[in-house]
C-alpha positions as CSV (number, residue, x, y, z in Angstrom):
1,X,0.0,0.0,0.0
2,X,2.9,2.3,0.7
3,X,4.5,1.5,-2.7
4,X,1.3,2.5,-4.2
5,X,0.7,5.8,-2.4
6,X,4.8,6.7,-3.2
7,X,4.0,5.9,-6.8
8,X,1.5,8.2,-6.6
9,X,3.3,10.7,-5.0
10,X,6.0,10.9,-7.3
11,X,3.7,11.0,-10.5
12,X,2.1,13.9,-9.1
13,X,5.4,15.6,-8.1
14,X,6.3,14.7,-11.8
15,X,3.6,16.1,-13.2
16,X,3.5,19.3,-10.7
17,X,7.4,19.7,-12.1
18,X,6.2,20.0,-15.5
19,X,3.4,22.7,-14.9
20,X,4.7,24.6,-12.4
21,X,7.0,27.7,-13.2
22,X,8.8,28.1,-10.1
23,X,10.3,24.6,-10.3
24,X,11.1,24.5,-13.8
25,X,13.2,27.6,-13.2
26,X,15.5,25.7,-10.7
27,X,15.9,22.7,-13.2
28,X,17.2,25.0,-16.3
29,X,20.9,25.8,-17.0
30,X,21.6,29.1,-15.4
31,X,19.3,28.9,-12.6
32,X,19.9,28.7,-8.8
33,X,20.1,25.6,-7.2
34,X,20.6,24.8,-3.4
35,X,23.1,21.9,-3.1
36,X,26.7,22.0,-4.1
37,X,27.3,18.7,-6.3
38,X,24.0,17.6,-6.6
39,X,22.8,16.3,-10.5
40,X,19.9,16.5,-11.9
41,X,18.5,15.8,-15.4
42,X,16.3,18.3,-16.9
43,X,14.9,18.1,-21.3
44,X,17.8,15.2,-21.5
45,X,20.4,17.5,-20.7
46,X,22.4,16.7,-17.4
47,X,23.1,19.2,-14.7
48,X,25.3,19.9,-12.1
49,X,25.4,22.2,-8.9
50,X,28.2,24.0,-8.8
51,X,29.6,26.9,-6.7
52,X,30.3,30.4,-8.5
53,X,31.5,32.9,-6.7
54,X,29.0,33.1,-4.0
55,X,26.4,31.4,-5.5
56,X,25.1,27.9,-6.0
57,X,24.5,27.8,-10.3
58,X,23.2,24.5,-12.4
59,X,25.6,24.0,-15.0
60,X,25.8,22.0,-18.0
61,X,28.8,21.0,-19.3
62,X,29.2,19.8,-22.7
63,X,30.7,16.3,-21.7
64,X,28.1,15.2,-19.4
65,X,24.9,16.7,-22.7
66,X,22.7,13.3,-23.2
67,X,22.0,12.3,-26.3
68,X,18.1,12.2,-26.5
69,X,16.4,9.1,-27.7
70,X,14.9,9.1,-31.4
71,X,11.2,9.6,-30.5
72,X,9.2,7.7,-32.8
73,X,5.5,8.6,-33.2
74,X,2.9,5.1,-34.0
75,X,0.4,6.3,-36.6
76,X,-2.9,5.2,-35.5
77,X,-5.3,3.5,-37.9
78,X,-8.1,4.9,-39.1
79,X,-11.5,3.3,-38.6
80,X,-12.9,2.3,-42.1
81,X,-16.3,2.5,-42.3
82,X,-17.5,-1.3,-41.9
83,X,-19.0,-2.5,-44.8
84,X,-22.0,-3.8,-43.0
85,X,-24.3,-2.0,-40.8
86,X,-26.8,-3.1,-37.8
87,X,-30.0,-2.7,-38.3
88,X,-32.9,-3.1,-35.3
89,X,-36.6,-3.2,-35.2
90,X,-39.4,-2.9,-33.0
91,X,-43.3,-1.4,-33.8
92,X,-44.0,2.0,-32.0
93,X,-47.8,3.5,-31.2
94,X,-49.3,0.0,-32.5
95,X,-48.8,1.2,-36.3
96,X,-45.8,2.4,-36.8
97,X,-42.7,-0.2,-37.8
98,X,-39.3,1.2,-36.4
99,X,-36.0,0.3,-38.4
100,X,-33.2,1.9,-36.4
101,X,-29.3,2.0,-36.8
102,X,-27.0,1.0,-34.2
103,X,-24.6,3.3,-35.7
104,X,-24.6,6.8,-35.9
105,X,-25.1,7.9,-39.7
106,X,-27.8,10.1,-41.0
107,X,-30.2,7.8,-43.4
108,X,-30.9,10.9,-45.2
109,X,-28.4,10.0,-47.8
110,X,-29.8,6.3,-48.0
111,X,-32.2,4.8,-51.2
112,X,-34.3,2.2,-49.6
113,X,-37.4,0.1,-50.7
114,X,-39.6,-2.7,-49.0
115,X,-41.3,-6.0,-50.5
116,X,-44.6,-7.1,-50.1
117,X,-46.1,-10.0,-50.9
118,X,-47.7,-8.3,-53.8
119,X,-44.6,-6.2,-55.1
120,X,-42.1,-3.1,-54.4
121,X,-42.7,-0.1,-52.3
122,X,-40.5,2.2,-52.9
123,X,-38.6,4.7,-50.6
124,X,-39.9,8.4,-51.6
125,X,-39.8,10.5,-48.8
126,X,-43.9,9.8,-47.9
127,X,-43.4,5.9,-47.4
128,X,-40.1,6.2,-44.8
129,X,-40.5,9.2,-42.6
130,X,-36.5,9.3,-42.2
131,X,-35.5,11.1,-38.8
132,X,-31.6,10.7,-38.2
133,X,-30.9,7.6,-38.4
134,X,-34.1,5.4,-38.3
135,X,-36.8,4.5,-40.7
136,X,-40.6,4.7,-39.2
137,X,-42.6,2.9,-42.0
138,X,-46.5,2.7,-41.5
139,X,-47.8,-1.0,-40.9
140,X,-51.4,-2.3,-40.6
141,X,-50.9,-5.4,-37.6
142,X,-54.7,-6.4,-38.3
143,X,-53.5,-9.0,-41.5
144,X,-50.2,-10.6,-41.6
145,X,-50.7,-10.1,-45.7
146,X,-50.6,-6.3,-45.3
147,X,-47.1,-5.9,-43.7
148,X,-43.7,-5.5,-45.5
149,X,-41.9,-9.1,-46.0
150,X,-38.1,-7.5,-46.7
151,X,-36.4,-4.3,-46.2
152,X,-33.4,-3.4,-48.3
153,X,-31.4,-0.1,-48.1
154,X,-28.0,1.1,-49.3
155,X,-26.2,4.3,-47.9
156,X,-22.6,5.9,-49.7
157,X,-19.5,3.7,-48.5
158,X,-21.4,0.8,-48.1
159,X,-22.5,-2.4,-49.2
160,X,-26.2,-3.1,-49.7
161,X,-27.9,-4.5,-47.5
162,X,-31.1,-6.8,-47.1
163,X,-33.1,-8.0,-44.7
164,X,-35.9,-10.4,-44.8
165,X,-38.8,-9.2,-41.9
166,X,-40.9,-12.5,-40.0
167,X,-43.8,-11.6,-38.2
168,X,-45.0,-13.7,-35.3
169,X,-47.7,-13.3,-32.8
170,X,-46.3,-12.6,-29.5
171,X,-49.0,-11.6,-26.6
172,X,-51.9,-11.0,-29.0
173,X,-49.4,-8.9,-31.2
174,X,-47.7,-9.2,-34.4
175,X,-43.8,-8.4,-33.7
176,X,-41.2,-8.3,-36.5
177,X,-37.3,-10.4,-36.4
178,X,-34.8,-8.6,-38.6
179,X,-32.7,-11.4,-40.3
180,X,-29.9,-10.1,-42.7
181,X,-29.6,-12.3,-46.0
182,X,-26.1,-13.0,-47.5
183,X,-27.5,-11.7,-50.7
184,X,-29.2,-8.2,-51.1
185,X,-32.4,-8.2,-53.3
186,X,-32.4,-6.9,-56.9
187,X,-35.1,-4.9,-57.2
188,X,-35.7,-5.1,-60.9
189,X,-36.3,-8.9,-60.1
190,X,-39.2,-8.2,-57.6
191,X,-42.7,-9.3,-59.6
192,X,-45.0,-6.2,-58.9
193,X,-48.7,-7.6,-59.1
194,X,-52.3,-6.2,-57.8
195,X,-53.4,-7.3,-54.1
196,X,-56.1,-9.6,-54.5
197,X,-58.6,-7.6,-53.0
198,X,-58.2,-4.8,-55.5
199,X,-60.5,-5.1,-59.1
200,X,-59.3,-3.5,-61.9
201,X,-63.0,-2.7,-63.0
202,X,-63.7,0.0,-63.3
203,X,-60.1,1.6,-64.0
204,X,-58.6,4.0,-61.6
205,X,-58.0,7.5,-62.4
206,X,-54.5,8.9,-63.3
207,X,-54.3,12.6,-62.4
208,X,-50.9,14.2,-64.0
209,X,-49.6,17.7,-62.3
210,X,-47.5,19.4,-65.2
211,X,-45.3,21.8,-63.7
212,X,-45.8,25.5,-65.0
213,X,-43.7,26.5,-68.4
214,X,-42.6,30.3,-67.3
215,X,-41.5,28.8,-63.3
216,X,-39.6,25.7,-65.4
217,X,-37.9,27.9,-67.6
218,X,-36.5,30.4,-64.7
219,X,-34.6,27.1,-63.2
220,X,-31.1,27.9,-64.4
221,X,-29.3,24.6,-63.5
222,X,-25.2,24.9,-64.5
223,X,-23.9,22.3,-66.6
224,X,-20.3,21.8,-67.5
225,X,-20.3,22.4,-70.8
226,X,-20.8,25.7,-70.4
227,X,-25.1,25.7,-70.8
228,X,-27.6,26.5,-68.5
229,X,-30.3,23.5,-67.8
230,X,-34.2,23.4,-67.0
231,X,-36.0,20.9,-64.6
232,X,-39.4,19.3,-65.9
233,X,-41.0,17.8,-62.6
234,X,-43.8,15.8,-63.7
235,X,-45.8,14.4,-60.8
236,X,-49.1,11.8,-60.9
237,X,-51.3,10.1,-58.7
238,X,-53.9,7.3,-58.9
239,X,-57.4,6.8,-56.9
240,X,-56.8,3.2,-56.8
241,X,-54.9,2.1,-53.8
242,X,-51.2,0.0,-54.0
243,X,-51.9,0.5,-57.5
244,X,-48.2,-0.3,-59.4
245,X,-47.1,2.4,-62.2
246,X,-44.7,2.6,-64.7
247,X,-43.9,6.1,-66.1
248,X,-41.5,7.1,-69.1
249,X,-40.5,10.3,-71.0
250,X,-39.9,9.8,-74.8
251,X,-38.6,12.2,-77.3
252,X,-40.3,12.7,-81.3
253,X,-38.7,9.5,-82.2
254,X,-40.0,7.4,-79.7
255,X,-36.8,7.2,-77.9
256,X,-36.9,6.7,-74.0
257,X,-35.5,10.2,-72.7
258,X,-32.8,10.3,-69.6
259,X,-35.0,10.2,-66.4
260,X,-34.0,11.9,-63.1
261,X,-35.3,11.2,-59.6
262,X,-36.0,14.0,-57.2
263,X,-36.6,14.5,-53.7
264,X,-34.9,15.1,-50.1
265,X,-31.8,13.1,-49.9
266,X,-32.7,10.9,-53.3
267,X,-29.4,10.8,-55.3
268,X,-30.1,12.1,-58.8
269,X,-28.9,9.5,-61.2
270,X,-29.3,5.9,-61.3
271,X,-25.7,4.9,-60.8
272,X,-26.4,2.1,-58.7
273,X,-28.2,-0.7,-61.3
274,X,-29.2,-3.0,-58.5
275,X,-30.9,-0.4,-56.4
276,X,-32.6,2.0,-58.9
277,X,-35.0,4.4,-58.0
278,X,-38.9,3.2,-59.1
279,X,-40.6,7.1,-59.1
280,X,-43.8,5.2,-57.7
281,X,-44.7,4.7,-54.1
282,X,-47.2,2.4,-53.7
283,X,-48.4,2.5,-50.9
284,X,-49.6,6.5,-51.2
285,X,-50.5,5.9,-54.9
286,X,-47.8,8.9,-56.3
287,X,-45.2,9.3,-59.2
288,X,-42.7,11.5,-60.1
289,X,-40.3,12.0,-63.2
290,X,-38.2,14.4,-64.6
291,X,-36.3,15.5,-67.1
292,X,-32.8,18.1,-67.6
293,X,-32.3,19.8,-70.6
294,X,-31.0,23.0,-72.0
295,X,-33.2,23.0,-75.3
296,X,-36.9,23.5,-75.7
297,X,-38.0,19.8,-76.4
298,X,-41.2,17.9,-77.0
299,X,-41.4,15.2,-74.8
300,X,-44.7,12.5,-74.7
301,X,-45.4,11.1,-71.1
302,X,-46.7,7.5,-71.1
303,X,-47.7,6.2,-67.6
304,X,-49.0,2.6,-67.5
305,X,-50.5,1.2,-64.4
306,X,-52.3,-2.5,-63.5
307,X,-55.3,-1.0,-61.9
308,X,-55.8,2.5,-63.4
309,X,-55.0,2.0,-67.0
310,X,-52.7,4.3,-69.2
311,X,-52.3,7.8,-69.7
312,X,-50.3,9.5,-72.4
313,X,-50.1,13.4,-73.6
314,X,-47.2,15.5,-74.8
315,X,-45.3,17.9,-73.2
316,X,-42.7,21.2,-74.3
317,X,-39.6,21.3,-71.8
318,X,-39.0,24.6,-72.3
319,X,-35.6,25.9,-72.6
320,X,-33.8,28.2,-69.9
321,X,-34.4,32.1,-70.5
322,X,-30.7,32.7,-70.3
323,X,-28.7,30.3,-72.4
324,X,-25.0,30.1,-71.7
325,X,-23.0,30.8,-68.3
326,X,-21.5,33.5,-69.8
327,X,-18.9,34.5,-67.0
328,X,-15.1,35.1,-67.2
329,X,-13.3,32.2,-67.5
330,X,-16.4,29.8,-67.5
331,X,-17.2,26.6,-69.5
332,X,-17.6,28.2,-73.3
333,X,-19.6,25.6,-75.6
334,X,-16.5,25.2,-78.5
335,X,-19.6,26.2,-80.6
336,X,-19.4,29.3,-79.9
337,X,-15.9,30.1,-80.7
338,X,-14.9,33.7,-81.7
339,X,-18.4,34.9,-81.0
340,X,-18.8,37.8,-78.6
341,X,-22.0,37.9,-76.0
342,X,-22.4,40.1,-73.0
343,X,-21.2,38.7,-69.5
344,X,-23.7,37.7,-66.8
345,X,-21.3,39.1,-64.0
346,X,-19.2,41.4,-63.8
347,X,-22.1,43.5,-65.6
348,X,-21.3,46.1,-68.5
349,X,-18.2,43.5,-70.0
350,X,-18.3,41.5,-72.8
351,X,-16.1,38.1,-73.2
352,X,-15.3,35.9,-76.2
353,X,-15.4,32.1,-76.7
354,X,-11.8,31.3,-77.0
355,X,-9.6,27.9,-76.7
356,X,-6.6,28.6,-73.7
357,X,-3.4,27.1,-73.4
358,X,-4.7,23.6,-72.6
359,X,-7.1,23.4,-75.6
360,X,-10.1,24.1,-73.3
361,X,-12.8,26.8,-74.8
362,X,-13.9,29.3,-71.7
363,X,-15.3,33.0,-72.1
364,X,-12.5,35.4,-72.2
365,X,-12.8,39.5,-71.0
366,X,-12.0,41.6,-74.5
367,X,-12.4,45.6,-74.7
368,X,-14.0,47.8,-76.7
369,X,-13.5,48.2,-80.3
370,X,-10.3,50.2,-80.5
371,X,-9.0,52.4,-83.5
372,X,-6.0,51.6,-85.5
373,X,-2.3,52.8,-83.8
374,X,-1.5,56.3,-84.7
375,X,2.2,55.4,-84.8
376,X,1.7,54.1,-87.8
377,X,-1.0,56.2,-89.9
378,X,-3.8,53.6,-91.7
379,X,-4.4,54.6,-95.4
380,X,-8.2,56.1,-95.3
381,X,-9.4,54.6,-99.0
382,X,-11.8,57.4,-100.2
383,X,-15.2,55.8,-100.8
384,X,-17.2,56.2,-104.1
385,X,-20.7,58.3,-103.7
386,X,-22.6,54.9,-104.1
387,X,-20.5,53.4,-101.4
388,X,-21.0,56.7,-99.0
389,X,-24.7,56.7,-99.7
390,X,-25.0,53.1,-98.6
391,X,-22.5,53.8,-95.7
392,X,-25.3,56.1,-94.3
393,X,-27.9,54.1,-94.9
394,X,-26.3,51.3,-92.6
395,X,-25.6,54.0,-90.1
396,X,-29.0,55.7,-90.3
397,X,-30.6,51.7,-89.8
398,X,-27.9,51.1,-87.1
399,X,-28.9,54.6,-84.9
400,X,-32.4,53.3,-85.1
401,X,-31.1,50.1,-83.2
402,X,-29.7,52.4,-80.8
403,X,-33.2,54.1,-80.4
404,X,-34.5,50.9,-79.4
405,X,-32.1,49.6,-77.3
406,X,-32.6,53.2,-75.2
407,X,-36.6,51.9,-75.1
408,X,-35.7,49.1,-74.1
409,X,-33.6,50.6,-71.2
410,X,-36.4,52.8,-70.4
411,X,-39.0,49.7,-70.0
412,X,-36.1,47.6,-68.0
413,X,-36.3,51.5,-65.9
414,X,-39.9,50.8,-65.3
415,X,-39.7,46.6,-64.2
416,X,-36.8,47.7,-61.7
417,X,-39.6,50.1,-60.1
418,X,-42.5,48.0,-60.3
419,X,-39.7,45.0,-58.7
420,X,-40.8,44.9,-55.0
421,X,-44.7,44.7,-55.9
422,X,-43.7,41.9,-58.3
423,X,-41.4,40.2,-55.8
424,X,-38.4,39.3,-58.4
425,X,-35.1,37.3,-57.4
426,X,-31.9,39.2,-56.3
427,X,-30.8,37.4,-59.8
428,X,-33.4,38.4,-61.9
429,X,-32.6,42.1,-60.9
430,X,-29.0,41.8,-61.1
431,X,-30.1,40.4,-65.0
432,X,-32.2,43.3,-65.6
433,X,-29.6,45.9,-64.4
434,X,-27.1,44.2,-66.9
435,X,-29.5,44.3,-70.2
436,X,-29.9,48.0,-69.0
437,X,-25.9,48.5,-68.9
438,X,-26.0,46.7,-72.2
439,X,-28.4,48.9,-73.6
440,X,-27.3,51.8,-72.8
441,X,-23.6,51.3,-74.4
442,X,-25.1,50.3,-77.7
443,X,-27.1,53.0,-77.6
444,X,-24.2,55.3,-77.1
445,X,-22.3,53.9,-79.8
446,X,-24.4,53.8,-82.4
447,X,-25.6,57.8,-82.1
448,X,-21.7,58.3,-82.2
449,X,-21.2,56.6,-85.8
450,X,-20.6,59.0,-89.0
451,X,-19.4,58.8,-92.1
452,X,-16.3,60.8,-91.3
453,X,-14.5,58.2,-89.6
454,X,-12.6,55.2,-91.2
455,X,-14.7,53.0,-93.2
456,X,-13.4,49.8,-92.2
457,X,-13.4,51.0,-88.3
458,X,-17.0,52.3,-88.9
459,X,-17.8,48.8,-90.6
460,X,-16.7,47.1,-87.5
461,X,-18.5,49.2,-85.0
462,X,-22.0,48.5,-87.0
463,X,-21.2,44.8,-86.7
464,X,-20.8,44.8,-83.1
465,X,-23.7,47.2,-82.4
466,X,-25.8,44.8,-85.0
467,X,-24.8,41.7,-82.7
468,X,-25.1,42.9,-79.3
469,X,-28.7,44.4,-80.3
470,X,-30.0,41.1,-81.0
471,X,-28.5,39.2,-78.2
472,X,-30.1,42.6,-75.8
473,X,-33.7,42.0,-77.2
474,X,-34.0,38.1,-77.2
475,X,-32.6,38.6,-73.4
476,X,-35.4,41.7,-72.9
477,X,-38.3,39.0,-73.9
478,X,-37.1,36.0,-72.2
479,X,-36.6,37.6,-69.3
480,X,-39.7,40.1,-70.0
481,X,-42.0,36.8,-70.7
482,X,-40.2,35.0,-67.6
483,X,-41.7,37.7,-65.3
């Protein structure tokens, strides 16, 4: 016992001579000491007490320095994310089946579905009311044929996982055993059939909710190459209950179009083949599709469902009121090379579609038009009176661009006013203030043109003017007809 309390003790001494100032003053080389011969070893480095002049002094000397150990440092592993993970169960309220993680990981990121006897359910956000890290699926305990059979989910960074659900009767109540199969369930290989309580006559109805044009084309998704992309949101829902649905997008040529899912937490591609995402949940009788694009397309939604029938009508995806992410430096479509639009932000600039120095095209910042060097005085070739009549012609035309391009500032004037009673986006003002800039400077040019200058200089200035005007007034009405 007395070993143990000295232990103790000098652990505590130890440590008290590493925190405390006073006493790591006395172990240092310099520093007063009280004992005349006395060593001590202080950071590796032996001292001794020694007497000089009328003082007692810890020196070091350089025959008695220690060499200090190599210190080498263990790295410590990293816990990999198992590739398994513990799934419990248990029925809450009488109606409610609990699937919980043991872990801690948000299930928010997780695609999920459940088997019945009679097919799929699928995991949009109204079957599994996700919270953290558990599932609380809805369950009827009055009929073992009612309640989910198997439960497979799959979360990034790890395996898929499936679970087969048994139901036995357990003090007058159905309770559920979780058992994990070796082998996850393909979901494309699940039968979906009708319930045999459910008659097909008469057909359900199929109610489709197209998503409004103006609201789809204000959706400005980037895309790499440069384009801006809408999102068609197509939703549908059926009378007839645990109907099964299958809905498609195709294009003029009958072609199956790209589908995406969407929703909180749903992973936007299919990139996973053996957990794809249906679009139908069953058990709440409502679909979803969608389609990305960055041109105005007609599209023909065919939905086909057991108990309800089929539905089929056409659709326009419209295309995004602003085209291109024209932005310094930005994706450029190679397209576009050489050509000359106005920049989103910075306002006021223009950029051009140029290749850099790895061979990749991106929008470039150029200045205005400039006029020849007067170091070196440019020939002026005098023009015949045929040529100068149709040189004013063009510049008479090109000033009446400029007109319009000021009305066209002046109506932008009057949106910008009417903007808090119309409640438009930060970026949709920030838009309109650039068309305005845009205006504005082609206005300004083109009441500057005459005959007087160069030709060839003059040419070019009606070409840009000529350009820029029609990129301002398709802008004006898409985002005019967008408001």
């Amino acid at each position: 016992m007395k070993k143990i309390v000295f232990t103790a003790f000098l652990a505590l001494s130890l440590v008290s001579g590493l925190t405390s100032p006073s006493i790591a003053a006395q172990t240092s080389s310099g520093s007063v000491c009280s004992k005349n011969g006395a060593i001590k070893v202080s950071n590796s480095i032996k001292l001794v007490c020694k007497k000089v002049g009328k003082s007692l002094i810890w020196t070091q000397t350089g025959a008695n320095k220690e060499e200090k150990a190599p210190i080498t440092v263990k790295e410590i592993p990293r816990e990999k994310p198992s590739s398994k993970l513990t799934l419990l169960s248990s029925i809450e309220s009488e109606s409610i089946l609990r699937l919980e993680l043991a872990e801690d990981l948000y299930l928010g990121h997780c695609a999920s579905f459940l088997v019945y006897n009679w097919g799929v359910a699928d995991s949009y956000e109204g079957v599994f009311y996700r919270q953290k890290k558990e599932y609380l699926i809805p369950v009827d305990l009055s009929s073992k044929n009612n309640l989910p059979l198997a439960f497979t989910f799959k979360c990034p960074e790890y395996s898929i996982q499936s679970y087969t659900i048994e139901w036995a009767l357990n003090s007058n109540s159905l309770l559920p055993t979780l058992t994990l199969l070796q082998k996850p369930i393909i979901k494309s290989e699940v039968k979906n059939v009708l319930p045999s309580n459910i008659s097909v006559e008469p057909l359900g109805e199929i109610r489709v909710g197209f998503p409004d044009a103006k609201r789809v084309a204000n959706s400005l998704k980037p895309l790499e190459d440069g384009y801006f992309a809408t999102e068609s949101n197509i939703t549908f829902s059926t009378t007839k209950r645990l109907d099964s649905c299958v809905a498609k997008l195709l294009d003029q040529s009958g072609l199956d179009v790209k589908t995406l899912a969407y929703g909180p937490g749903i992973p936007s591609t299919y990139s996973d083949v053996s957990l794809p995402l249906s679009g139908f949940d069953r058990l709440h009788g409502f679909g979803y599709i969608s389609y990305t694009g960055s041109k105005e397309i007609e599209l023909r939604l065919e939905i086909s469902c057991l108990a309800s029938g089929t539905f089929s009508a056409t659709y326009l995806h419209p295309a995004p009121v602003q085209l291109l992410q024209v932005i310094p430096e930005g994706a450029c479509p190679s397209t576009y090379k050489d050509q000359i639009l106005p920049a989103l932000k910075p306002s006021g600039t223009n950029l051009v579609c140029r290749a850099n120095s790895s061979g990749v095209f991106t929008w470039s910042q150029i200045g205005k038009v400039e006029a020849a060097p007067r170091t070196a005085p440019v020939p002026v070739v005098a023009l015949s009176p045929q040529q100068l009549a149709q040189l004013k012609a063009k510049i008479i035309s090109v000033q009446k661009l400029g007109l319009k391009a000021r009305k066209i500032q002046q109506m932008l004037d009057t949106s910008l006013k009417e903007s808090s009673s119309r409640k438009f986006s930060k970026e949709k003002i920030a838009q309109i203030n650039s068309l305005k800039s845009q205006a504005q400077e082609i206005d300004s040019r083109a009441q500057r043109l005459n005959v007087d200058t160069d030709s060839r200089l003059t040419n070019l200035e009606i070409s840009w003017i000529v350009s820029n005007f029609t990129t301002l007034e398709t802008s004006y009405f898409e985002i005019m007809a967008a408001s």
